[in-house]
C-alpha positions in Angstrom: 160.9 83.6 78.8 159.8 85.6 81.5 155.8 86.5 81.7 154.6 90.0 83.0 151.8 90.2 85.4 149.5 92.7 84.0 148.1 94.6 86.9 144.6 94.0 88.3 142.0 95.8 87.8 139.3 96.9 90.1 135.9 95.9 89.1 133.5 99.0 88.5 131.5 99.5 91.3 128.0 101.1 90.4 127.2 104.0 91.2 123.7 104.4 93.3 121.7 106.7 92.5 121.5 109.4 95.3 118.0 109.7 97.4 116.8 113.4 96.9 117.1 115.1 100.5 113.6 115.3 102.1 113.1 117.7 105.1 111.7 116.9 108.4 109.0 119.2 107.9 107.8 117.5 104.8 106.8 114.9 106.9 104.8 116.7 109.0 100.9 115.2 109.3 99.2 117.4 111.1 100.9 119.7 113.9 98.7 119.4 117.4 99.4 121.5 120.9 102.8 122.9 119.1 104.1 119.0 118.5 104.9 117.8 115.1 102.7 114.8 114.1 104.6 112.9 111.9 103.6 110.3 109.2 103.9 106.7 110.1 107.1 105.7 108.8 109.1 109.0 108.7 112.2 107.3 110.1 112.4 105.0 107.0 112.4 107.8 104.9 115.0 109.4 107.0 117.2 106.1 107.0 116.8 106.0 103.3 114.6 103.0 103.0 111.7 104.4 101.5 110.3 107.2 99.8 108.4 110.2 100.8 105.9 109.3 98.7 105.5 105.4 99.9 104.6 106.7 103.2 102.4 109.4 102.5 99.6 107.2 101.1 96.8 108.0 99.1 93.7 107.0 98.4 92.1 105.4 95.0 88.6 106.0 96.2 86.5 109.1 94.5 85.5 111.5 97.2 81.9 111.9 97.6 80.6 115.5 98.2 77.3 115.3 100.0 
């Protein structure tokens, strides 16, 4: 009796979920003399490694008014 090979299946790969697009000027700190300042870390963002948010920081601290 002959057996069939049933063909292989390729596993599922999963799907990543996709990094929203974040402009360059987004980034932007503070503009000074005509340059673009950007936030420490910008190129992460760019390379997909972190957030927009993660580099932004922010404090926890009240602000005091004097």
């Amino acid at each position: 009796m002959e057996t069939i090979e049933k063909p292989k299946r390729r596993k599922a790969t999963q799907a990543r979920p996709k990094q929203p697009v974040v402009s360059l000027e987004s980034l932007v700190y503070e503009v000074m003399d005509g340059q673009p300042l950007y936030y420490r870390g910008y190129k992460d963002v760019l390379a997909g490694k972190k957030t927009a948010e993660e580099i932004m920081g922010s404090s926890s601290l009240p602000v005091r008014s004097r």
